[in-house]
C-alpha positions in Angstrom: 129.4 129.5 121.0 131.7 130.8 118.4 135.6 130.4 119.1 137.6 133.4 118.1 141.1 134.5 119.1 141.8 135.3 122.8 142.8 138.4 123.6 145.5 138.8 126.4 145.6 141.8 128.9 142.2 141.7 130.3 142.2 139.0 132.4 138.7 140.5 134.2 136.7 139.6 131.8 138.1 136.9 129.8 138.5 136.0 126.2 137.1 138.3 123.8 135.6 137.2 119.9 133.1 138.2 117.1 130.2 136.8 116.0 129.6 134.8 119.3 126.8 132.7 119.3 125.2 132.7 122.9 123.3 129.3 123.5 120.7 129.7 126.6 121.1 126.0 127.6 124.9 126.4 127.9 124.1 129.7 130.1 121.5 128.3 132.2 124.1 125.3 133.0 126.4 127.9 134.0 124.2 129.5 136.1 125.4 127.0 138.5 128.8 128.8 139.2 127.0 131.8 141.8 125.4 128.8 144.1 128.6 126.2 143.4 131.6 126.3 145.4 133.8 124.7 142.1 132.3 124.4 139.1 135.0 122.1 136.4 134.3 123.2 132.5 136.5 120.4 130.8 136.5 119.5 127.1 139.1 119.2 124.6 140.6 122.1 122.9 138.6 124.1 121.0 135.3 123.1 122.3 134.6 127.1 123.4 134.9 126.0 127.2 136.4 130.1 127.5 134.0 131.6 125.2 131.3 130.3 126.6 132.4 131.2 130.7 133.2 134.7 129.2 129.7 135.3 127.7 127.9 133.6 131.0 129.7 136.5 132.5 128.6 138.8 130.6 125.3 138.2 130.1 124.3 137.6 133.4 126.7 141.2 134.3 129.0 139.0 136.5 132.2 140.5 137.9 134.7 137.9 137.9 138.6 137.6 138.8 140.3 136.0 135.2 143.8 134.5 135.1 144.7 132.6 132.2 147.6 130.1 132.6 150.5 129.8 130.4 153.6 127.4 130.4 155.8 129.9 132.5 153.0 129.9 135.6 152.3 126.3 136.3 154.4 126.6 139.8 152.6 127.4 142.8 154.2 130.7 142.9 153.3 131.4 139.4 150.2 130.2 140.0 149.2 132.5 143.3 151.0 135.8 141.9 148.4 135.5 138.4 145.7 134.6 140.4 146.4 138.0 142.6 147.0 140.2 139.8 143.3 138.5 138.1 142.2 139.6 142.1 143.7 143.1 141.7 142.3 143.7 138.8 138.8 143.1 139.5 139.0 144.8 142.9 140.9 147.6 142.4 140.2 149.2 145.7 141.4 146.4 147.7 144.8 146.6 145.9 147.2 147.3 148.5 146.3 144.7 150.8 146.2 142.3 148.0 149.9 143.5 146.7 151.2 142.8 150.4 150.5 139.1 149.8 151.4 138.8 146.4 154.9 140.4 147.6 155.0 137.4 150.3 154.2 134.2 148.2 157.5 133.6 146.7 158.4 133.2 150.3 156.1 131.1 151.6 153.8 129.8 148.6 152.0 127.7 151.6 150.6 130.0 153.5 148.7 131.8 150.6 145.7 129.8 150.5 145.0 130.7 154.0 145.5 134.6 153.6 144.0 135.0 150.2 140.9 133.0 152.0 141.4 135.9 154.8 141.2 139.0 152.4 138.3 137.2 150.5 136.3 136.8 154.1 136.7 140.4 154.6 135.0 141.2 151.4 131.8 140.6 152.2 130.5 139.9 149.1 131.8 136.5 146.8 134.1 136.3 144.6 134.1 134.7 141.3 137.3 133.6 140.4 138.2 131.6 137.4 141.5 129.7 136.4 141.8 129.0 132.7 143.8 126.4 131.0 144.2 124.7 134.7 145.7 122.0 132.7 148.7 124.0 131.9 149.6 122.7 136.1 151.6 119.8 136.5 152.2 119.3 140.2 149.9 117.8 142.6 150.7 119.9 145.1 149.5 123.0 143.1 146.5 121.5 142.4 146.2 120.2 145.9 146.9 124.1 147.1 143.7 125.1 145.0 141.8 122.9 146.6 142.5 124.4 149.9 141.5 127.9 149.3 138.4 126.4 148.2 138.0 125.3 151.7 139.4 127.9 153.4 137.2 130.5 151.8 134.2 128.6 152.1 130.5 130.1 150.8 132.8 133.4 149.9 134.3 132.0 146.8 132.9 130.1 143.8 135.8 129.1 141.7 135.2 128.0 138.1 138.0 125.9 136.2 138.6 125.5 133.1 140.9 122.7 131.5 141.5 120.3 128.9 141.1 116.9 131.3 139.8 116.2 134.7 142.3 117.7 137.3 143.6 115.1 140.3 141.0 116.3 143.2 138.8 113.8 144.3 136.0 114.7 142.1 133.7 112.2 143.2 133.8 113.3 147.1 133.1 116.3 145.9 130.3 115.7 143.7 129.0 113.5 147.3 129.6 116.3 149.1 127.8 118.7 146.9 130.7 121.1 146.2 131.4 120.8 142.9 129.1 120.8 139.2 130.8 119.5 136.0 129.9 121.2 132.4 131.8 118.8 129.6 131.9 118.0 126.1 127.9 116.7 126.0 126.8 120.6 127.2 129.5 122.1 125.0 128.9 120.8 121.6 127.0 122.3 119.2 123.6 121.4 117.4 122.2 121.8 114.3 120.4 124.8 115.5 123.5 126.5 117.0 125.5 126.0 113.9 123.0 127.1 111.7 122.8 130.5 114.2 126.6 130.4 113.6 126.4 130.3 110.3 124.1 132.8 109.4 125.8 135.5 111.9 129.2 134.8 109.7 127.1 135.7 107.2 126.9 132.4 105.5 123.4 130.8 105.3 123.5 127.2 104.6 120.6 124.7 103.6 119.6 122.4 106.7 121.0 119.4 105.1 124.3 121.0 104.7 124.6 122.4 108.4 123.5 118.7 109.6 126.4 116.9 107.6 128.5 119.6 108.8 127.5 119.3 112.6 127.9 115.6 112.1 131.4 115.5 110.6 132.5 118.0 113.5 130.4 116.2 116.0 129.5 119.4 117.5 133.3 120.2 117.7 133.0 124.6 117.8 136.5 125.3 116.6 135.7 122.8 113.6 132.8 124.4 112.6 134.3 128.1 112.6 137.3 126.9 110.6 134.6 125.1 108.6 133.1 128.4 107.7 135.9 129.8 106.4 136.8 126.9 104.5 132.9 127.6 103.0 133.8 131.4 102.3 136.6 130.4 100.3 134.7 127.3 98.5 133.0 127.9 95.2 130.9 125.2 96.1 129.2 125.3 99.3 127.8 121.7 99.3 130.5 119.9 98.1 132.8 121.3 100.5 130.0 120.4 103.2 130.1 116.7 101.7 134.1 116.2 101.5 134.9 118.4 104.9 138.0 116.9 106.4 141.1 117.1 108.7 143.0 116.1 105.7 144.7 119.7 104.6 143.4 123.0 104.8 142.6 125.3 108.0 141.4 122.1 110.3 144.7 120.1 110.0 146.7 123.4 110.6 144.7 123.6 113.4 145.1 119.7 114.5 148.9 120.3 114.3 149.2 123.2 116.4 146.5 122.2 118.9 147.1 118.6 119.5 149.5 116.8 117.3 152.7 118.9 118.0 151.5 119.4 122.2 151.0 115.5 122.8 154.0 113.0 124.0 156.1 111.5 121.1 154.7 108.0 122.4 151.2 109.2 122.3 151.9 110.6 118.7 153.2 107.1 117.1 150.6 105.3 119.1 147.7 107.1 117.2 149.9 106.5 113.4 149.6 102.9 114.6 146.2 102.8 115.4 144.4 105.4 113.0 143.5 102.9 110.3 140.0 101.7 112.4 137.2 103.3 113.0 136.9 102.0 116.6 139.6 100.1 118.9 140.0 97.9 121.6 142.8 97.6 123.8 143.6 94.1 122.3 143.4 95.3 118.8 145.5 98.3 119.8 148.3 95.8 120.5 147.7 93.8 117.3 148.3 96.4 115.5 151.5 97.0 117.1 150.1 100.0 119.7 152.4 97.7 122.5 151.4 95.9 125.4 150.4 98.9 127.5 147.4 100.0 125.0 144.8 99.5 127.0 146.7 102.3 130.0 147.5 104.5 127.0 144.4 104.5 125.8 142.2 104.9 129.0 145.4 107.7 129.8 144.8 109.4 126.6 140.4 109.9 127.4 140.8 111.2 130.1 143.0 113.6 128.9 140.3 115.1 126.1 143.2 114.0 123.5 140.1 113.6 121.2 140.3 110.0 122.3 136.9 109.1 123.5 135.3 106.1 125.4 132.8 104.5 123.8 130.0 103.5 126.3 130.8 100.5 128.8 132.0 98.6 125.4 135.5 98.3 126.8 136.5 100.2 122.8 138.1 103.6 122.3 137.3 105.7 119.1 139.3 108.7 117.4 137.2 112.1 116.5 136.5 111.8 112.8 138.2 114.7 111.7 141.3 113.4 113.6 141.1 109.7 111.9 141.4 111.9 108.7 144.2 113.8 109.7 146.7 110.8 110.9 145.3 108.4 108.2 146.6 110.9 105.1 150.0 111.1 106.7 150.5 107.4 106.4 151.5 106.1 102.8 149.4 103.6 101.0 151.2 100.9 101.4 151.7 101.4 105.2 147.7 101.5 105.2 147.2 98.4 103.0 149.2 96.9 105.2 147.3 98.2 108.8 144.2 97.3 107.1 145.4 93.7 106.1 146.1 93.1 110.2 143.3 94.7 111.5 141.3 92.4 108.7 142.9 89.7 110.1 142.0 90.3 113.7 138.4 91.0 113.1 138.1 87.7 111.3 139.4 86.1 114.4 137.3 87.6 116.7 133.8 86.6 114.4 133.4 90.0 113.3 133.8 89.3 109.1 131.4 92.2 108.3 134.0 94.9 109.7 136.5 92.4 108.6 135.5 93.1 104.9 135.9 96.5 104.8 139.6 96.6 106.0 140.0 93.9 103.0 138.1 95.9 100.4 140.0 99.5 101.7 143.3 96.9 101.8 142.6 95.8 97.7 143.2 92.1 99.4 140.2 91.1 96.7 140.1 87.1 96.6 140.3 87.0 100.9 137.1 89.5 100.6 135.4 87.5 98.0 135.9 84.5 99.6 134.6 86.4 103.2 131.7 87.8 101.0 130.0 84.4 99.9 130.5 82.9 103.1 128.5 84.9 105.1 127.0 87.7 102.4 123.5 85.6 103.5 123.3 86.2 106.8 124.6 89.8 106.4 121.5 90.6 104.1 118.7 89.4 106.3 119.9 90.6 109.1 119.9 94.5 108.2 118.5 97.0 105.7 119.3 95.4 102.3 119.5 98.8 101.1 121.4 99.9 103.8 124.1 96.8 103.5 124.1 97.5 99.3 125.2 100.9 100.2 128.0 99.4 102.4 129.0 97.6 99.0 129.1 100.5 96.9 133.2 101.4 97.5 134.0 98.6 95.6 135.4 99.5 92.4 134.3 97.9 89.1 136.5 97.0 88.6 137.4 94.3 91.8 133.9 93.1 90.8 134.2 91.9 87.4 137.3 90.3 88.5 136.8 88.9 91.6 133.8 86.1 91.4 132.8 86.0 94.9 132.7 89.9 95.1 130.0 89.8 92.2 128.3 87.3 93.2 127.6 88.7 97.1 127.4 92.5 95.6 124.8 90.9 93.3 123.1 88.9 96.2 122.5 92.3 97.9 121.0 94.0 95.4 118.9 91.4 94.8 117.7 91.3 98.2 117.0 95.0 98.0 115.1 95.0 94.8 117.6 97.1 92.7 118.0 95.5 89.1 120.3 97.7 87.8 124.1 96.1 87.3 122.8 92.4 88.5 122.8 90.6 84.9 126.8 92.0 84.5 127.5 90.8 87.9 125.8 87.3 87.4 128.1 87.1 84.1 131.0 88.2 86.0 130.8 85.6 88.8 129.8 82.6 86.1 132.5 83.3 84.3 134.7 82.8 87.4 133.4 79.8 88.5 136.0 78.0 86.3 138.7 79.9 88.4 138.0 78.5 92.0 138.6 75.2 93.2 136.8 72.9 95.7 134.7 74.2 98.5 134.5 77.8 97.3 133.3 76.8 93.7 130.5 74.9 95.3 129.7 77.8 98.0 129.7 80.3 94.9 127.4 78.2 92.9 124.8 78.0 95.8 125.1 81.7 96.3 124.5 82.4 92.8 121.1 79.9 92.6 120.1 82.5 95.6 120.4 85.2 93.4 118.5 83.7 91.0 115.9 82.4 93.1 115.5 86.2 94.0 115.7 87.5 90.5 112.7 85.5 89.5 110.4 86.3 93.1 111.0 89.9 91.8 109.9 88.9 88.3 106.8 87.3 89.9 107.7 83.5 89.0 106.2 82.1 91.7 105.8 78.3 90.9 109.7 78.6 90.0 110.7 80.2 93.2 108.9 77.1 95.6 111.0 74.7 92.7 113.8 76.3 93.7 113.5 76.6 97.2 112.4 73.2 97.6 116.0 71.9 95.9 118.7 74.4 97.2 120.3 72.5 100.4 119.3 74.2 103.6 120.5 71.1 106.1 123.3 72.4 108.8 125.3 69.4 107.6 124.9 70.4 104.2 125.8 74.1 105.0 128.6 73.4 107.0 130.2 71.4 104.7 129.8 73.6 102.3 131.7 76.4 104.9 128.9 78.8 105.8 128.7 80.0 109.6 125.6 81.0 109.4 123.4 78.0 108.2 120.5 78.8 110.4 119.5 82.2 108.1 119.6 80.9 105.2 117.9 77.7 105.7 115.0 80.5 107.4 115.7 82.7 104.1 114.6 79.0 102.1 111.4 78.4 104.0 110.2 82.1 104.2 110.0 82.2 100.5 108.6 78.2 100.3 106.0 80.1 102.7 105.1 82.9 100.8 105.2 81.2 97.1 102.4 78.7 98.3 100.6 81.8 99.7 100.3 83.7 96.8 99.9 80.0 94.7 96.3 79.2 96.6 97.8 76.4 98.7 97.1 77.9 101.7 97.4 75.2 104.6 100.6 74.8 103.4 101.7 78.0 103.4 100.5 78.1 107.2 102.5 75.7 108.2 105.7 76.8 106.2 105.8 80.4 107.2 104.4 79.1 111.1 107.8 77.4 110.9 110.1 80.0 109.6 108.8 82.6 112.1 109.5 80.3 114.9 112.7 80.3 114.4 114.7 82.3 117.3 118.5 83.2 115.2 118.9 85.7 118.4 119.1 89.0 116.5 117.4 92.2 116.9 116.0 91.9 113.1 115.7 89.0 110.5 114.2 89.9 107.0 113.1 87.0 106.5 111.3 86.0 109.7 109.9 89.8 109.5 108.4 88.9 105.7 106.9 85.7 106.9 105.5 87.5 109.6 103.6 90.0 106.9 102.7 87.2 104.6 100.8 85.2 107.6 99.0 88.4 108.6 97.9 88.4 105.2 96.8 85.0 105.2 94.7 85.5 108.0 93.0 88.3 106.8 92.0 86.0 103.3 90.7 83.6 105.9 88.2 86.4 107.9 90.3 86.5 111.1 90.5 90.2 111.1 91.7 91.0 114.5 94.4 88.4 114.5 96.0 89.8 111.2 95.3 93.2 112.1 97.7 93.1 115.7 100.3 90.5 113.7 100.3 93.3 110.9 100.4 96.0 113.3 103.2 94.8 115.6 105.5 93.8 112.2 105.0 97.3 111.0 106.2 98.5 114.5 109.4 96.1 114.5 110.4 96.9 110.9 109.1 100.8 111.3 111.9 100.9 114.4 114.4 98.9 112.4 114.1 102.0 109.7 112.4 99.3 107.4 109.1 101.5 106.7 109.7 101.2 103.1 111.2 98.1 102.4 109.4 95.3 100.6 109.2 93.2 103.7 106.5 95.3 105.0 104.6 95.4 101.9 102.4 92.8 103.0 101.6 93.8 106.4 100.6 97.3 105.1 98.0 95.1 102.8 97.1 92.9 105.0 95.9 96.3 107.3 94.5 97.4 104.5 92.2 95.0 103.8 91.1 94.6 107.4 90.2 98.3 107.6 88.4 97.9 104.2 86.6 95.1 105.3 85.3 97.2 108.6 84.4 99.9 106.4 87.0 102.5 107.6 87.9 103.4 103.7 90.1 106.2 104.4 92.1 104.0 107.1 93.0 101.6 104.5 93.1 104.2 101.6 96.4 105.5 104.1 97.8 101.5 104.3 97.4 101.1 100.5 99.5 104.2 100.3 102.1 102.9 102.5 101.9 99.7 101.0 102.2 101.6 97.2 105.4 103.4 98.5 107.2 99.7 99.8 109.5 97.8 97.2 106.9 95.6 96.0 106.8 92.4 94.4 104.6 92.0 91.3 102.3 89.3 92.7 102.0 92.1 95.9 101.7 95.1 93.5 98.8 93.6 91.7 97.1 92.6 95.3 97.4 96.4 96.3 95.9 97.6 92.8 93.2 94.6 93.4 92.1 96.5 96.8 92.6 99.9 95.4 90.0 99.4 92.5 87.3 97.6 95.2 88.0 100.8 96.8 87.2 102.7 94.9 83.9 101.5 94.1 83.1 102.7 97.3 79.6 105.2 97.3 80.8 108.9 98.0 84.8 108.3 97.8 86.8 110.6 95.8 87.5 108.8 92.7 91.6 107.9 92.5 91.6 105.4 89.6 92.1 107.0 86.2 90.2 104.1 84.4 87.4 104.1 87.0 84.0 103.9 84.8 82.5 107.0 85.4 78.7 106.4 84.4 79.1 103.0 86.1 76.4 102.5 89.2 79.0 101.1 92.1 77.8 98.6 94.4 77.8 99.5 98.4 80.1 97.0 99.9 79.2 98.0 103.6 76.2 96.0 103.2 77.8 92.8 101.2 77.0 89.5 103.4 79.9 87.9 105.1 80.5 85.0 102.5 80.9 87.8 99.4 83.3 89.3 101.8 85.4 86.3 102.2 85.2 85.6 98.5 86.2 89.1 97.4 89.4 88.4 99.9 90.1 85.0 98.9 90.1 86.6 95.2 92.7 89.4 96.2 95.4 86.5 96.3 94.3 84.4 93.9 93.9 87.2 91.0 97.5 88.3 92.2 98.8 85.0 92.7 97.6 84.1 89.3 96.3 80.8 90.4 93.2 78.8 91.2 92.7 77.7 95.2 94.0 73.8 95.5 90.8 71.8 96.3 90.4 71.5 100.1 90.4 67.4 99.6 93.8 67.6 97.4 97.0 66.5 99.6 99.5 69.0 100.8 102.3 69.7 98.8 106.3 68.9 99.9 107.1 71.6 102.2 110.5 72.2 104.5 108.4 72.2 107.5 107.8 68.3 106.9 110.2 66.1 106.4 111.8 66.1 103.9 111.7 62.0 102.9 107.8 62.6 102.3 107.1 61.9 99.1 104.0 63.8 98.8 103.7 66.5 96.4 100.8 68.5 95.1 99.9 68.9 91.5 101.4 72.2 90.2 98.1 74.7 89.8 97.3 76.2 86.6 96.9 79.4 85.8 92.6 80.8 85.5 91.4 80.3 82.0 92.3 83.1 79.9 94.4 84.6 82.0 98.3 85.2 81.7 100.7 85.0 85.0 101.8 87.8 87.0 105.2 87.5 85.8 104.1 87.7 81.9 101.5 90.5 82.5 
């Protein structure tokens, strides 16, 4: 529903506008009002809560009774004499009778419920009466007086109101007692469909990508989308305005003065400069940063009145409309934010929350607190979501912060590390050695470890395998070690350490080991919806079952870590890698070719390591040697007679699985009768260790290939 100037003087039919966008699940909702005795349309201002009662009435060729309050009618006198006049106006004919109570209510106000619910009993027919901007009433009484000529005129009346918050009735008696439907802000705001039909009847047709980030910024919000579209008239760039759309300036903050900012209470005004600087609030962080003891009344005072103050779920926190945040937060001065974001940092860290505390230190240029916050816990922070995701988190800071501030360098390089992105991580490695000599005690020690984590991910991606179980086997992973060192979060590293010992020996031949190692990391329970590691170990022991025959094992373990990281967002990520392999080659080995021609293309599309990369091309080249399968390989030998696998006896089957991981791990099998090497799921006093494995004759490493 488009919002477009009212138009006063027809109070019959309600607010008039062009280019209105009629939305059939908003009108079926209101369908409600002809069986309803009160139906409440509430949202905040600008939400088309009139447009879209004024197009219900005229599509479905409603006559209805219109009074819109103003300022100067919020009495009860005011009230019933522009209720009449709405009355008069739609029943012209009944005029006189109405004009001799309108003539009496200045008298007794009272008493007009009763005879307006008399005249409207002699009708014969309902009426339809609706009350706009009932939120212009202040006294309970009036409102209480409403209520009774609901009750007086019983089935004979459907009354629709429309208002900025929830009026004081008992609303949920009524809702009991079947008498009243609610239409809010949920029903009101628009999709991407409707603003793209907004759009193009403005004459302005937008790409889909554009309308989304446009619906998203306004969260549906129909007055921000129409002045949106005139911002987009205006722009010479339609996208970048859809990208940088604000409430900073322009046609929205006019808007958020005249509608909100300049009608709200002076305390209500200073309590949202205070509080503007977060994204989200609680009642106790209100009053840190200085909102007053009362912030958790103001706030639950200033949802329910629609002030573009929102509840957010059962959480107990409060959040600001976007478009709003922008709007208070550039009429504060820089240094009054540095300063906001310094105490809200603050708070955060106190209440074990040093991810959102970060971003209040990076926005508040406090550099060495966030560096020092960033190699503490930049471990845990990586495993436990997208690394991708958390590396674009990162991205704000400028260069500048990095190559100045060690600890910054060294977690932004951890991340990217994580994530597989090369690009930048040698400058940033530089950066944080070269201020090593800069920190002092703990923190030198914590930023040394943090940087041989980076390095023990720089050479996995490189494909030097025998270096990365070296490594792993010698950084500390202890909870003594770690918390002397200061890390919180001891448990996901020390599960990051034996995840890789797991999958090296994997990929090394030294499979019993590897069992056991990634057996242990995947037992661990760190109490989170999503652990990298533990989801990679997963992947690589799916694997491993499938080298050793036991299809239907790997095939559900493979099946249920896609459908973890698949609903994590993770389809892509190079944890996954080895569970689409892994179902590859169990579909390959059942002879369903084009099943695992699909998994070899998911596995392709993953952020492969070179070790897994050569595995996949292993599998795609036996497939392809596959009688009456479109050829895919470029360097396939054409006049080369290919052997039928379907028919291969179970023991060449098992060798040409065994040879996937060894050709990609670039290492013979360790003899069945040679001891097992160190690992971190024995102790680790045992002084057993295997003898490194060499690589085949004649043939060069993964990581030299």
């Amino acid at each position: 529903m488009d919002l477009g100037p009212r138009v006063d003087g027809a109070p019959a039919s309600g607010p008039v506008a062009r280019n209105v966008v009629l939305r059939p699940d908003v009108l079926d909702q209101l369908d409600c009002v002809t069986t309803q005795l009160v139906t409440l349309v509430c949202a905040p201002a600008g939400y088309g809560k009139s447009l879209a009662v004024a197009s219900w009435l005229r599509d479905r060729g409603h006559d209805a009774a219109w009074t819109t309050l103003r300022p100067a009618t919020i009495d009860a006198v005011g009230l019933w004499k522009t209720v009449i006049d709405a009355l008069i106006a739609s029943a012209p004919a009944d005029a006189a009778a109405l004009k001799t109570i309108r003539d009496v209510v200045a008298l007794v106000p009272d008493e007009t419920p009763a005879a307006l619910a008399s005249w409207i009993a002699g009708r014969g027919a309902p009426t339809i009466l609706v009350i706009d901007d009932l939120h212009q009433i202040a006294q309970p009484e009036t409102y209480a007086q409403i209520l009774e000529l609901v009750g007086a005129a019983g089935t004979g009346l459907h009354l629709v109101a429309i208002t900025r918050h929830e009026p004081p009735w008992p609303l949920h008696r009524m809702r009991l007692d079947g008498i009243l439907d609610q239409i809010g802000l949920d029903q009101l705001q628009f999709s991407e469909e409707s603003a793209a039909e907004l759009f193009h009847s403005l004459g302005l047709p937008m790409s889909r990508d554009d309308v989304a980030l446009l619906t998203s910024r306004t969260e549906g919000w129909a007055a921000g989308l129409r002045l949106a579209a005139i911002g987009l008239r205006e722009a010479p760039d339609r996208h970048e305005f859809a990208v940088t759309l604000s409430g900073r300036g322009g046609h929205i903050a006019d808007y958020l003065i005249r509608e909100i900012s300049s009608r709200i209470p002076p305390l209500w005004h200073e309590f949202l400069n205070r509080i503007c600087v977060v994204d989200e609030v609680s009642p106790n962080l209100a009053v840190a940063l200085g909102g007053g003891p009362d912030s958790g009344a103001l706030l639950e005072r200033m949802a329910g009145a629609n002030a573009f103050v929102y509840q957010v779920g059962t959480t107990g926190r409060y959040r600001l409309h976007p478009l709003l945040l922008d709007f208070l937060r550039s009429r504060r001065t820089p240094a009054q934010l540095a300063e906001m974001h310094s105490v809200a940092a603050r708070w955060y860290v106190d209440n074990d929350q040093p991810l959102t505390a970060l971003t209040h230190l990076t926005a508040g240029g406090e550099w060495a607190t966030a560096g020092d916050l960033m190699v503490r816990h930049v471990a845990s922070w990586t495993v436990c979501r997208s690394p991708i995701d958390f590396a674009a988190l990162l991205e704000p800071i400028p260069r500048e912060a990095l190559l100045i501030e060690p600890g910054l360098a060294a977690g932004v390089a951890a991340a990217r590390t994580m994530s597989g992105v090369a690009d930048g991580v040698d400058e940033l490695v530089e950066a944080a050695k070269a201020g090593i000599p800069r920190t002092v005690g703990a923190y030198r020690r914590r930023l040394k470890l943090l940087l041989d984590l980076v390095e023990l991910g720089r050479r996995r991606w490189a494909g030097d395998l025998q270096s990365v179980l070296d490594a792993s086997l010698e950084i500390p992973y202890s909870p003594a070690e770690l918390a002397e060192l200061g890390f919180t979060d001891w448990a996901s590293m020390r599960n990051l350490l034996i995840a890789n010992e797991g999958l090296c020996r994997l990929w090394l031949g030294e499979h019993d080991a590897a069992d056991a190692t990634l057996r242990s990391a995947v037992s661990d329970d760190l109490g989170r919806p999503i652990v990298l590691p533990i989801l990679n170990a997963r992947a690589h022991l799916a694997l491993l079952q499938w080298s050793r025959g036991e299809l239907t094992s790997a095939k559900e373990l493979a099946e249920d870590v896609t459908d973890q990281g698949g609903a994590a967002g993770l389809t892509h990520s190079a944890q996954l890698a080895a569970a689409y392999t892994a179902l590859a080659g169990v579909a390959f080995d059942r002879d369903f070719h084009d099943e695992a021609d699909r998994w070899l293309d998911l596995a392709s599309s993953a952020v492969a390591e070179p070790h897994l990369s050569f595995a996949v091309a292993v599998l795609r080249a036996r497939l392809e040697w596959v009688p009456g399968r479109p050829r895919r390989c470029p360097f396939h030998p054409r006049g080369c007679p290919r052997r039928d696998p379907t028919h291969l006896h179970a023991a060449a089957a098992d060798r040409r699985r065994r040879s996937v991981l060894h050709r990609a791990g670039g290492h013979r099998c360790a003899h069945p009768t040679q001891p097992p090497a160190r690992s971190r799921a024995q102790p680790r006093t045992d002084p057993r260790r295997t003898t490194r494995l060499t690589p085949a004759p004649g043939r060069p490493t993964p990581h030299r290939r």
